[in-house]
PDB file of N, CA, C and O in Angstrom:
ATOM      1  N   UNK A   1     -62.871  93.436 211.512  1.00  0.00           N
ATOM      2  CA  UNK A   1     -63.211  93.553 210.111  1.00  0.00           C
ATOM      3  C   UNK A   1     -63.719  94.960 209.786  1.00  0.00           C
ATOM      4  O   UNK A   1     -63.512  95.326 208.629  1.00  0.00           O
ATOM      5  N   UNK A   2     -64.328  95.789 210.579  1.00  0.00           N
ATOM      6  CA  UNK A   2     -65.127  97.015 210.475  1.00  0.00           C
ATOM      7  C   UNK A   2     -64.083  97.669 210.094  1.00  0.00           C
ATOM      8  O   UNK A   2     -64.092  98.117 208.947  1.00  0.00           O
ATOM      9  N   UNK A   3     -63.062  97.866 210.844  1.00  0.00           N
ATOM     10  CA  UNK A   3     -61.931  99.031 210.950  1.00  0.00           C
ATOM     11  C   UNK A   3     -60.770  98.853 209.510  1.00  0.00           C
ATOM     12  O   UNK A   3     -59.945  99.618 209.011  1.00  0.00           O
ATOM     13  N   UNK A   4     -61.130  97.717 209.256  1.00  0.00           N
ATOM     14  CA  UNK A   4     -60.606  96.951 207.627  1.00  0.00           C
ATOM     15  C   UNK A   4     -61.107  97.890 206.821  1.00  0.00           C
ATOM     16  O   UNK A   4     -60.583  98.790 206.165  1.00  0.00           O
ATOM     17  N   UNK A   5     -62.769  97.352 207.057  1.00  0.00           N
ATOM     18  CA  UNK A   5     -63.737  98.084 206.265  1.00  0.00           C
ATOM     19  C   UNK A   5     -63.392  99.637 205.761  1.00  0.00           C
ATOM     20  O   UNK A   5     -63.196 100.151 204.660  1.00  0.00           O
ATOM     21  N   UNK A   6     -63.414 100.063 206.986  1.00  0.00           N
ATOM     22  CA  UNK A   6     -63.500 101.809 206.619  1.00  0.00           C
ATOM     23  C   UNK A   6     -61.984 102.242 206.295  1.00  0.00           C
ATOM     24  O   UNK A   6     -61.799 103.334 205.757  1.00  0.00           O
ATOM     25  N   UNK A   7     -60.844 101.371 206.625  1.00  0.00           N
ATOM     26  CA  UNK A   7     -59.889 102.031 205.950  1.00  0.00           C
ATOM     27  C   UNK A   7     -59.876 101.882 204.534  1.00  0.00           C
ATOM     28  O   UNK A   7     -59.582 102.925 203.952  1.00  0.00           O
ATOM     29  N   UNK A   8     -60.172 100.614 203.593  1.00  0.00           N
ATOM     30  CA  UNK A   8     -60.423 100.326 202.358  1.00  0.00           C
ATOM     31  C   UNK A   8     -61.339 102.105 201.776  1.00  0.00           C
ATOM     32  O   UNK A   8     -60.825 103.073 201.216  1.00  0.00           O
ATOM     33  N   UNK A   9     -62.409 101.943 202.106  1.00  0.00           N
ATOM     34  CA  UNK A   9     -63.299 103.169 202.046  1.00  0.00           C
ATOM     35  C   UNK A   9     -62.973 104.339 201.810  1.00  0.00           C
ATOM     36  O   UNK A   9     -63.422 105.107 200.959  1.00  0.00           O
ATOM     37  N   UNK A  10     -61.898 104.543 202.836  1.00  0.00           N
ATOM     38  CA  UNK A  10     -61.043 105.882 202.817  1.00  0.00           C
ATOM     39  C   UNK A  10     -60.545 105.677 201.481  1.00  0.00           C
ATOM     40  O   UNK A  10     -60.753 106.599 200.693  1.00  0.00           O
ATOM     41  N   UNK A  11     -59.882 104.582 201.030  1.00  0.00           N
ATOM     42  CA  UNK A  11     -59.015 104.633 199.623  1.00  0.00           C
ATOM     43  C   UNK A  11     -59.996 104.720 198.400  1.00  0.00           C
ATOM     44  O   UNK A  11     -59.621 105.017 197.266  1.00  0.00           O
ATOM     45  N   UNK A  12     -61.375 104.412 198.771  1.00  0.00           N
ATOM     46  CA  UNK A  12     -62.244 104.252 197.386  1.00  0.00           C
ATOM     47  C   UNK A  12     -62.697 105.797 197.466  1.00  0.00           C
ATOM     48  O   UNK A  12     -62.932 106.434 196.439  1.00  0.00           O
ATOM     49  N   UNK A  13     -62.807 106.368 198.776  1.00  0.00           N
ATOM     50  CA  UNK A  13     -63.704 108.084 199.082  1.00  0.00           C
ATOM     51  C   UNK A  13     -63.562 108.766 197.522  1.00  0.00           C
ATOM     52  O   UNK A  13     -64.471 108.952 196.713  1.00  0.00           O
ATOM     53  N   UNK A  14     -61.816 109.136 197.351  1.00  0.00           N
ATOM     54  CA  UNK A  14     -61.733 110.356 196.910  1.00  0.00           C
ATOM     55  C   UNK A  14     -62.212 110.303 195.256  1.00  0.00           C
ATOM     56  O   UNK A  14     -62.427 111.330 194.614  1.00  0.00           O
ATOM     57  N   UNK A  15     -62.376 108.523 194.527  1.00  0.00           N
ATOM     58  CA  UNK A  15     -62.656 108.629 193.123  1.00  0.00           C
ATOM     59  C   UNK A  15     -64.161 108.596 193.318  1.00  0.00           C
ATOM     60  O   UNK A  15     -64.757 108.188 192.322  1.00  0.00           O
ATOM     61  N   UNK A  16     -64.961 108.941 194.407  1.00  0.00           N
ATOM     62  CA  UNK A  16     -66.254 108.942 194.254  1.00  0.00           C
ATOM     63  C   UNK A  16     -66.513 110.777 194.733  1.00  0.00           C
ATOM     64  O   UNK A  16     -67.197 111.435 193.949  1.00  0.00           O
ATOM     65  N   UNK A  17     -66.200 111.172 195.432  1.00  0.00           N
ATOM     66  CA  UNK A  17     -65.762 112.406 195.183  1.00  0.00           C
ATOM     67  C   UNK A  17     -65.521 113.378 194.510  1.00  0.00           C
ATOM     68  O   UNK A  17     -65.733 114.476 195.024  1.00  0.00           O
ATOM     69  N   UNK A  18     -65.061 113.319 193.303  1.00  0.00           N
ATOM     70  CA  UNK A  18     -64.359 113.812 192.363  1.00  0.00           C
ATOM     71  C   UNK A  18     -65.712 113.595 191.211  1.00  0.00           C
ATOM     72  O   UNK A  18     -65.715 114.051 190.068  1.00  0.00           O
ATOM     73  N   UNK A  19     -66.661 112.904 191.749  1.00  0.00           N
ATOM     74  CA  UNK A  19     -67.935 112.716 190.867  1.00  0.00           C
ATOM     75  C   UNK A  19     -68.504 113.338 191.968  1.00  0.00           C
ATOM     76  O   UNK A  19     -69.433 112.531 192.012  1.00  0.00           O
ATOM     77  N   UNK A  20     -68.693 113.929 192.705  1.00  0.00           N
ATOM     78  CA  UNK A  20     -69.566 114.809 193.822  1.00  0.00           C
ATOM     79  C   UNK A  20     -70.692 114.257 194.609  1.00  0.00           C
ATOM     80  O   UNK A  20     -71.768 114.748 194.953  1.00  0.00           O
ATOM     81  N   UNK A  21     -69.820 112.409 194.908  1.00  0.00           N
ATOM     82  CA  UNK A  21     -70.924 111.712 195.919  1.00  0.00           C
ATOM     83  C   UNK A  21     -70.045 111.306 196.856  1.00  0.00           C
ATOM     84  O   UNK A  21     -69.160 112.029 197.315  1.00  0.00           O
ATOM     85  N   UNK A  22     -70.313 109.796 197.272  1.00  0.00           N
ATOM     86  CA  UNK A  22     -69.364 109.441 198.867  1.00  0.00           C
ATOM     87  C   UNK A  22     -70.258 108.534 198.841  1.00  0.00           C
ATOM     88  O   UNK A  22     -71.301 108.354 198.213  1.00  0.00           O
ATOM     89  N   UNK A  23     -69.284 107.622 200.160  1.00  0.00           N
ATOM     90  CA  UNK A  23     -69.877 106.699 200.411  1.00  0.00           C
ATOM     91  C   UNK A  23     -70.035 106.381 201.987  1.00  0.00           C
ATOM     92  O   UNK A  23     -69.306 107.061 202.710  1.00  0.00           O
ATOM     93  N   UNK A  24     -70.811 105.522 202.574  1.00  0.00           N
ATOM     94  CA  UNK A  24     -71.288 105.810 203.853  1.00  0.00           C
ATOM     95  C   UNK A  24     -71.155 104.539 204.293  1.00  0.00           C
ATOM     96  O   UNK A  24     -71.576 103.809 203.395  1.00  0.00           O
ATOM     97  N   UNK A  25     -70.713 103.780 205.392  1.00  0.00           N
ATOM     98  CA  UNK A  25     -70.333 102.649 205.942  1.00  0.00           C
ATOM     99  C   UNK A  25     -71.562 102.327 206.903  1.00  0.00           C
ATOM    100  O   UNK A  25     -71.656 103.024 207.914  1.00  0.00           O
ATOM    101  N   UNK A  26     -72.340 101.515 206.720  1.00  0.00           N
ATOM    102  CA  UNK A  26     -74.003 101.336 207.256  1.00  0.00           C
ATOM    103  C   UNK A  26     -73.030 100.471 208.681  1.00  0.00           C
ATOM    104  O   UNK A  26     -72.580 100.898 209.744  1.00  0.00           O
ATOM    105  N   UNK A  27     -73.025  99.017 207.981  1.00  0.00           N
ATOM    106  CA  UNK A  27     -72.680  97.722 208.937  1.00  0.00           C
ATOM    107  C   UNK A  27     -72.206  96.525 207.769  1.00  0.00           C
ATOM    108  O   UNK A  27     -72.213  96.594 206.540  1.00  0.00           O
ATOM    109  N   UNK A  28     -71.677  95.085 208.954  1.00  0.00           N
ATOM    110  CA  UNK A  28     -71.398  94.408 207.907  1.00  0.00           C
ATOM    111  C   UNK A  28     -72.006  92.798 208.916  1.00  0.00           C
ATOM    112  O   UNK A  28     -71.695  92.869 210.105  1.00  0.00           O
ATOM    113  N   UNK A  29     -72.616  91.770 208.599  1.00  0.00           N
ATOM    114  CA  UNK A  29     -72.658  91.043 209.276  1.00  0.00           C
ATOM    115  C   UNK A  29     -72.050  90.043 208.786  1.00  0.00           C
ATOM    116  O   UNK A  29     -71.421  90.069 207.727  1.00  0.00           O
ATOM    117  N   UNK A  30     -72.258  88.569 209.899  1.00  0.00           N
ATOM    118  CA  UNK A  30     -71.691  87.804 210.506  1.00  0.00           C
ATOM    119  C   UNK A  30     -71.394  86.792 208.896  1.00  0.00           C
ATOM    120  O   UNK A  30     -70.701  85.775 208.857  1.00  0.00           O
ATOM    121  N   UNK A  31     -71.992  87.301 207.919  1.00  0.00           N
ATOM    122  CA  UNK A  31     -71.941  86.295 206.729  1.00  0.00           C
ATOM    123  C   UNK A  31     -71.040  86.868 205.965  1.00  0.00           C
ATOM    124  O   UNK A  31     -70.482  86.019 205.271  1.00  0.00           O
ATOM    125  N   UNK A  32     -70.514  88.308 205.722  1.00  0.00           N
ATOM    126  CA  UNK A  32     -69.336  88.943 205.156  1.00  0.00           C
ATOM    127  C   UNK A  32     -70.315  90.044 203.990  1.00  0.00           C
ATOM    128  O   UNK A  32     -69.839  90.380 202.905  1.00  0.00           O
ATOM    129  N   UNK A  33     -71.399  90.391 204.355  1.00  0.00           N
ATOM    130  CA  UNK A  33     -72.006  91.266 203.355  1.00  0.00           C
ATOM    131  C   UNK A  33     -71.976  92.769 204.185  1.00  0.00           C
ATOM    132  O   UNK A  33     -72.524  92.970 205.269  1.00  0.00           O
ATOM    133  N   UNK A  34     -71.384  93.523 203.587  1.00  0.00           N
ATOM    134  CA  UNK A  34     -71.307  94.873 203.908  1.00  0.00           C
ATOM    135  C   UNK A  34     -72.267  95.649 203.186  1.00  0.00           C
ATOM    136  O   UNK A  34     -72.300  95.615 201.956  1.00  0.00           O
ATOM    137  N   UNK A  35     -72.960  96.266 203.787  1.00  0.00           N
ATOM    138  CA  UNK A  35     -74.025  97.394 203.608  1.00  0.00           C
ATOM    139  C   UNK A  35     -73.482  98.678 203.537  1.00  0.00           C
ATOM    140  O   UNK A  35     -72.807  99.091 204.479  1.00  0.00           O
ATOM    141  N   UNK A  36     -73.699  99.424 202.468  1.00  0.00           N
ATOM    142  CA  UNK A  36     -73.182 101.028 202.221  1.00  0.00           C
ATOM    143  C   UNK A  36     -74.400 101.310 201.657  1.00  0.00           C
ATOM    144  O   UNK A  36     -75.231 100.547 201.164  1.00  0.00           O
ATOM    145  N   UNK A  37     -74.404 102.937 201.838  1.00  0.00           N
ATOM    146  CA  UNK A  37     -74.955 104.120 201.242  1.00  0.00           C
ATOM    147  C   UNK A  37     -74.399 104.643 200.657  1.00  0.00           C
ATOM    148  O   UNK A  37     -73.371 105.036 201.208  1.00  0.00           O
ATOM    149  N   UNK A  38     -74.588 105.096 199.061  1.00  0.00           N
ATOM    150  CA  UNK A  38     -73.892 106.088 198.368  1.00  0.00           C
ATOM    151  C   UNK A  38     -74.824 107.419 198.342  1.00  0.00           C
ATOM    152  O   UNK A  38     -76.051 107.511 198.304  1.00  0.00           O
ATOM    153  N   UNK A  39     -73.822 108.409 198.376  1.00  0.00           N
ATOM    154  CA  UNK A  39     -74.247 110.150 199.063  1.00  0.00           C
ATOM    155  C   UNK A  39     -74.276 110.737 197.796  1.00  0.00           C
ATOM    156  O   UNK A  39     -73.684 110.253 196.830  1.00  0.00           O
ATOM    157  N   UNK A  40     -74.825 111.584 197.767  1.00  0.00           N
ATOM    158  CA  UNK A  40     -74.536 112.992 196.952  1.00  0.00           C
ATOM    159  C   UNK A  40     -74.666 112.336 195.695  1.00  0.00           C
ATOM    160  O   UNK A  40     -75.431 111.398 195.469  1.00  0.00           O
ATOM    161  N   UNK A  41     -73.546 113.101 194.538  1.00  0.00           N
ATOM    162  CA  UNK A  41     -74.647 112.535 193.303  1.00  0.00           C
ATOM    163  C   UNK A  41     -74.489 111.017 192.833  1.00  0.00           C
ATOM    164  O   UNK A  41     -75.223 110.543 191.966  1.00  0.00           O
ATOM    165  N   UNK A  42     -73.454 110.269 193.479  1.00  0.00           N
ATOM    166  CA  UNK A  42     -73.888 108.872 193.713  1.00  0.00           C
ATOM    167  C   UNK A  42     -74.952 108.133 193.997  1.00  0.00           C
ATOM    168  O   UNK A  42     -75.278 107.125 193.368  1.00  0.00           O
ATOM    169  N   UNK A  43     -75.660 108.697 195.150  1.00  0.00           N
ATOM    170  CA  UNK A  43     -77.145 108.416 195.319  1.00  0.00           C
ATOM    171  C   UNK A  43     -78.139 107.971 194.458  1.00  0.00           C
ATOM    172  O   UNK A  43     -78.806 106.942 194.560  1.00  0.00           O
ATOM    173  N   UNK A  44     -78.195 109.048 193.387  1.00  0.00           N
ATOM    174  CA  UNK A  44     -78.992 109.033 192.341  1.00  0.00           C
ATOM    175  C   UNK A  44     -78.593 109.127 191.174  1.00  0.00           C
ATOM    176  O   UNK A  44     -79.063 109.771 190.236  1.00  0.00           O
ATOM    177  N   UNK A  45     -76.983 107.934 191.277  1.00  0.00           N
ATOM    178  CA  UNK A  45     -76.838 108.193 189.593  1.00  0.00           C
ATOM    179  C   UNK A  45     -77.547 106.905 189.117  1.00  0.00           C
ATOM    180  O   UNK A  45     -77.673 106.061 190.005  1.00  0.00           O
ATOM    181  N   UNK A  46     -77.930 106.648 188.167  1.00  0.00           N
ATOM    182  CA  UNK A  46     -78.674 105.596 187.444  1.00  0.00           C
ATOM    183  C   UNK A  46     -77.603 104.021 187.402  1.00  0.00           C
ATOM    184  O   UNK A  46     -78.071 102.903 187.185  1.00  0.00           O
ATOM    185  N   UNK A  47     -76.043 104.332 187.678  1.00  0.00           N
ATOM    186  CA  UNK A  47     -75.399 103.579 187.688  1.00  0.00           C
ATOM    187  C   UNK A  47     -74.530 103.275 189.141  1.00  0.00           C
ATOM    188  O   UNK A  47     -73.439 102.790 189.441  1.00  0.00           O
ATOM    189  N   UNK A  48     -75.462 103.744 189.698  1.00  0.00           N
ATOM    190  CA  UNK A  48     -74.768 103.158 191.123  1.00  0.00           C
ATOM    191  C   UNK A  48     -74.509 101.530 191.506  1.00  0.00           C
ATOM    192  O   UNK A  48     -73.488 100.967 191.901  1.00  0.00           O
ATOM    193  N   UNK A  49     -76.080 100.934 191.177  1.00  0.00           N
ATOM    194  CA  UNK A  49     -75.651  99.523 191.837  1.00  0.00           C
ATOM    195  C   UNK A  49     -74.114  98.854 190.954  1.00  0.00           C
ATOM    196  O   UNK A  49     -73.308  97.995 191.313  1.00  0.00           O
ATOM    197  N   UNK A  50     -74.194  99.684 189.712  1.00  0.00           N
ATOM    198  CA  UNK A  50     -72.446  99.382 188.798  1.00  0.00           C
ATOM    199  C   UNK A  50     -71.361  99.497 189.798  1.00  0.00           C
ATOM    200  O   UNK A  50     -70.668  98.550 190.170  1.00  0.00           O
ATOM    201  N   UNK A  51     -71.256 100.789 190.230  1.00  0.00           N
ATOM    202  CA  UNK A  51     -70.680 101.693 191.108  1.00  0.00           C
ATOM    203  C   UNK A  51     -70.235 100.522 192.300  1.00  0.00           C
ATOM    204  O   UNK A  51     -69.157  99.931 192.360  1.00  0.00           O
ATOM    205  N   UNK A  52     -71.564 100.362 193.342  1.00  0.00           N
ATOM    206  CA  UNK A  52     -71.361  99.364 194.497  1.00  0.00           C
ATOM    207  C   UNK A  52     -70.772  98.022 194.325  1.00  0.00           C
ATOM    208  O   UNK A  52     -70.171  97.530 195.280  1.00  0.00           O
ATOM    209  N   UNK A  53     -70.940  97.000 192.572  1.00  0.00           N
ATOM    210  CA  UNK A  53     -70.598  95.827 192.498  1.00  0.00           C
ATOM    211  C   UNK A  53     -69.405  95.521 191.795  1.00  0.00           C
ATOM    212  O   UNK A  53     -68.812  94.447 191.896  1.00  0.00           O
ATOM    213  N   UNK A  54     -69.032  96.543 191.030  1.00  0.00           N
ATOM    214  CA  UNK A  54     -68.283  96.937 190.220  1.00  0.00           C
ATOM    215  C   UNK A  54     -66.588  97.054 190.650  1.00  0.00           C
ATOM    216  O   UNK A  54     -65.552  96.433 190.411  1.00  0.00           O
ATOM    217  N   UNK A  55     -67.067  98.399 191.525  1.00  0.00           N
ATOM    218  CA  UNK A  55     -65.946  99.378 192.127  1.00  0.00           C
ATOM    219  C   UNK A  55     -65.682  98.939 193.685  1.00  0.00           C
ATOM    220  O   UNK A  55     -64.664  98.500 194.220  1.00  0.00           O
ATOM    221  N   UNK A  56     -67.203  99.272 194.299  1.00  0.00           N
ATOM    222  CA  UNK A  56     -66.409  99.054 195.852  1.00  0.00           C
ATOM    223  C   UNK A  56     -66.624  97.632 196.417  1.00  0.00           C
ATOM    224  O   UNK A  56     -66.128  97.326 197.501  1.00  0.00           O
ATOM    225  N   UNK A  57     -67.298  96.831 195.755  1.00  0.00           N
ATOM    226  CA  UNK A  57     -67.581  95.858 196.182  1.00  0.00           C
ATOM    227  C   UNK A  57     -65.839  94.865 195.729  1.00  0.00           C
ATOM    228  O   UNK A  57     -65.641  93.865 196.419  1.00  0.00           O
ATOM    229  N   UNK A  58     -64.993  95.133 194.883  1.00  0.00           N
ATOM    230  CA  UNK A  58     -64.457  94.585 194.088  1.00  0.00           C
ATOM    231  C   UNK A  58     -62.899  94.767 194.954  1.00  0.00           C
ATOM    232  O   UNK A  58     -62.092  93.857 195.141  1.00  0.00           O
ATOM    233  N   UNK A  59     -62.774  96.039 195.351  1.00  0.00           N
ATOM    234  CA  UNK A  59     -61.980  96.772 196.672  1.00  0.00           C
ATOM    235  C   UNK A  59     -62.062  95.968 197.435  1.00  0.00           C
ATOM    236  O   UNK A  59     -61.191  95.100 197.473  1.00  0.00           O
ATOM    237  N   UNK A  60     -63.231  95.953 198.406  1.00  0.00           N
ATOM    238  CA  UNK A  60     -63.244  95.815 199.710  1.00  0.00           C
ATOM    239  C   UNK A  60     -62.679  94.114 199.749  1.00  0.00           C
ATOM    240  O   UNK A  60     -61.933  93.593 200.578  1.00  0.00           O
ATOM    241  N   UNK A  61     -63.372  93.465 198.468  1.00  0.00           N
ATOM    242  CA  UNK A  61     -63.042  91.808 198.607  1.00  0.00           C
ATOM    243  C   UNK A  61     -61.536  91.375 198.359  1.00  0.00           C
ATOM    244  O   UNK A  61     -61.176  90.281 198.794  1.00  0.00           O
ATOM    245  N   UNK A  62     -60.482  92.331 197.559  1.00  0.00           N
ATOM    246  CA  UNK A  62     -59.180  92.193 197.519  1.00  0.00           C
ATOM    247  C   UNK A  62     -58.461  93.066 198.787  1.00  0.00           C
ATOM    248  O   UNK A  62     -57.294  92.888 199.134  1.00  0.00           O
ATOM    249  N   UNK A  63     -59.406  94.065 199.422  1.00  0.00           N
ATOM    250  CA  UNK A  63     -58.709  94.424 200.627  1.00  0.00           C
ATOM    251  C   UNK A  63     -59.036  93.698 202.044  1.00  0.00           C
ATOM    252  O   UNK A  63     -58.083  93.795 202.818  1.00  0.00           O
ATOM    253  N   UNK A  64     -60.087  93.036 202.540  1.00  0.00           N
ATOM    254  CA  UNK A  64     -60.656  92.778 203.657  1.00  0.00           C
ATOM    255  C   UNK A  64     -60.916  91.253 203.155  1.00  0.00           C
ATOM    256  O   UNK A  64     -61.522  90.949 202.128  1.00  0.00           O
ATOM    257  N   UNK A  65     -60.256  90.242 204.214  1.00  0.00           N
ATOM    258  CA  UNK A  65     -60.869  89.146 204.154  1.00  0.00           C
ATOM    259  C   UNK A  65     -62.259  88.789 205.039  1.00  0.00           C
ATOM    260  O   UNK A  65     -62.472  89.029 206.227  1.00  0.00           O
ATOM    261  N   UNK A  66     -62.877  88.322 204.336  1.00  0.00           N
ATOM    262  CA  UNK A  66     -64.291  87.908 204.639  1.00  0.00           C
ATOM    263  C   UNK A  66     -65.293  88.422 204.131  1.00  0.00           C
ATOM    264  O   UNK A  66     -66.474  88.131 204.323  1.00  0.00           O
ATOM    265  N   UNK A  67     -64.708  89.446 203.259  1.00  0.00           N
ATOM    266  CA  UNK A  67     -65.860  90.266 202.940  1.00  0.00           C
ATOM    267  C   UNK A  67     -66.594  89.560 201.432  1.00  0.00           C
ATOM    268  O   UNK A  67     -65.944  89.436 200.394  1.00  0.00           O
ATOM    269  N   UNK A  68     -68.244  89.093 201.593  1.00  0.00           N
ATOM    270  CA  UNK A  68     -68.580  87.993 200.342  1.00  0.00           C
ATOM    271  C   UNK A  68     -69.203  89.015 199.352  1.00  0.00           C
ATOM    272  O   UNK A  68     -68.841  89.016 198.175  1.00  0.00           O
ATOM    273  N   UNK A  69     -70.117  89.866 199.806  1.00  0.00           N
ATOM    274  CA  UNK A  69     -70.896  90.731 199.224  1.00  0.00           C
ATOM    275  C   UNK A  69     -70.897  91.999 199.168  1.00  0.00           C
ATOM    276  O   UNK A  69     -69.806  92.202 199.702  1.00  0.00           O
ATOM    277  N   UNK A  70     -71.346  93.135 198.896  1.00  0.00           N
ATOM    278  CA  UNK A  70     -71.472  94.805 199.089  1.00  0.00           C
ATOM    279  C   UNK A  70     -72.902  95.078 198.310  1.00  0.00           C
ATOM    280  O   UNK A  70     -73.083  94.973 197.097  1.00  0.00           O
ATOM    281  N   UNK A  71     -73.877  95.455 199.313  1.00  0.00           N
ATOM    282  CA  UNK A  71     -75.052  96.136 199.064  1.00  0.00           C
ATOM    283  C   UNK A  71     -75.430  97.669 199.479  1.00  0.00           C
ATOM    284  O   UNK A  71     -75.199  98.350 200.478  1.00  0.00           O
ATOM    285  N   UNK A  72     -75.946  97.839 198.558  1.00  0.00           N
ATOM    286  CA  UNK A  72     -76.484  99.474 198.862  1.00  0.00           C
ATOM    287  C   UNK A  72     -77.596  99.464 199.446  1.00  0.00           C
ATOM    288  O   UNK A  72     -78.444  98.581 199.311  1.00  0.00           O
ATOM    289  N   UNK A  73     -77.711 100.689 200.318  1.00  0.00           N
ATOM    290  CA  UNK A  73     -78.924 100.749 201.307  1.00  0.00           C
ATOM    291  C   UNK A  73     -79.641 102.063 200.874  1.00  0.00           C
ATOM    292  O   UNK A  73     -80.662 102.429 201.456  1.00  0.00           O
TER     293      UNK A  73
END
């Protein structure tokens, strides 16, 4: 599932990028909730948790089976 994970990631990188942040692949456990960090000015945009539930959380669940949740760390 990890290697799922981070290829999805690769495809979400470059539209978070292009806003001058990123995203960081923490872990994912045994219940399907994946943990990320958003970098740079993602970090501290006021609309990140949008960003994480919105955008990559929304990815990863039409790309990776099992995946239930996406939280920011």
């Amino acid at each position: 599932m990890e290697n799922m994970i981070l290829k999805a990631l690769e495809k979400i990188r470059p539209a978070l990028q292009r806003d001058g942040g990123d995203v960081k692949f923490v872990d994912v456990n045994d219940e399907g909730v994946v943990r990320v960090q958003l970098q740079g000015a993602c970090g501290n945009c006021p609309g990140a948790l949008m960003t994480i539930k919105m955008f990559i959380e929304q990815v990863l669940k039409e790309e990776v089976p099992g995946v239930k949740e996406v939280i920011g760390v």
